[in-house]
C-alpha positions in Angstrom: 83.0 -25.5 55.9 84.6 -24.0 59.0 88.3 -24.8 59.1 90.6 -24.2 62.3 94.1 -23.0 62.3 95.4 -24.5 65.1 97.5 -21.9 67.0 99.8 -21.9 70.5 96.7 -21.1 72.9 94.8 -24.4 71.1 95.1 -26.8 73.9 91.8 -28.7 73.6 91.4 -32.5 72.3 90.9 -32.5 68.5 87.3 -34.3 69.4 86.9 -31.2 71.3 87.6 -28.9 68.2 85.6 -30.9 65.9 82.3 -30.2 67.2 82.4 -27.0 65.6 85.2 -27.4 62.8 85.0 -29.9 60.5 88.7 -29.3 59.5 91.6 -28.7 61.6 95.0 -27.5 60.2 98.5 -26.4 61.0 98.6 -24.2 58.0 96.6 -24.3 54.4 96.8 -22.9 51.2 94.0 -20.8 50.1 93.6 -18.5 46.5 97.3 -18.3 46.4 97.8 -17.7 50.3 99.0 -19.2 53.4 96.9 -19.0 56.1 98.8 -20.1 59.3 98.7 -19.0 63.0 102.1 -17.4 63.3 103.6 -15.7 60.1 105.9 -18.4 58.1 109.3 -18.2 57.1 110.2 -15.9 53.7 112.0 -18.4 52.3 108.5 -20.8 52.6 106.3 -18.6 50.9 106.9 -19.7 47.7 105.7 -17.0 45.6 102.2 -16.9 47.7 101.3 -14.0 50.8 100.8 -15.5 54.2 97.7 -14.1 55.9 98.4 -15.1 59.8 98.1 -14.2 63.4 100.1 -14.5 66.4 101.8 -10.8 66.3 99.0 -9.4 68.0 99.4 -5.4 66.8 103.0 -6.1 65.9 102.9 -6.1 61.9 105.7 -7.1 59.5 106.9 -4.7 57.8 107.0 -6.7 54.2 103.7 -6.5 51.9 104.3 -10.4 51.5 102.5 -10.7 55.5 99.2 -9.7 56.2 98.2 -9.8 60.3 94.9 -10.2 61.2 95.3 -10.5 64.7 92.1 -9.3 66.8 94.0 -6.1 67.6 94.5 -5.1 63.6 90.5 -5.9 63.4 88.4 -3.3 63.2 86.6 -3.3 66.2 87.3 -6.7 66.4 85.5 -8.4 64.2 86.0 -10.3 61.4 87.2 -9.5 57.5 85.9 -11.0 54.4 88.8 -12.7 52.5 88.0 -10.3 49.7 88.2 -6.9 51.5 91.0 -8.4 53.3 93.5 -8.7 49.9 92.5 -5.9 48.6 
């Protein structure tokens, strides 16, 4: 199931969108993560990691964050979830 994150540069109609999503989300829980466009709030991570975007190269500097902006991709491509919390 392909799921978007909607993010600041997502500007299309949702009808738009779902013609290749079938969900689309401001931010989701996933295997004891949030996944959200720009990095959340400490005090809303409840115990969980948020893996996120919006930084670009600019990384926190807190274990609890996770950026995988295109520019932290290798090559830019994508990570498997799994080699990604590892």
């Amino acid at each position: 199931t392909k799921k978007l994150i909607m993010g600041n540069h997502d500007n299309m109609l949702e009808e738009q969108y779902l013609q290749y999503f079938q969900r689309i989300y401001g931010m989701v829980r996933y295997k004891q993560h949030w996944l959200t466009h720009a990095p959340i709030h400490p005090n809303e991570l409840y115990g969980k990691k948020n893996i996120h975007g919006h930084v670009h190269e600019n990384s926190i500097d807190d274990d609890r964050y996770i950026n995988v902006c295109v520019e932290k991709c290798p090559g830019g491509t994508p990570i498997l979830f799994e080699d990604l919390i590892k």
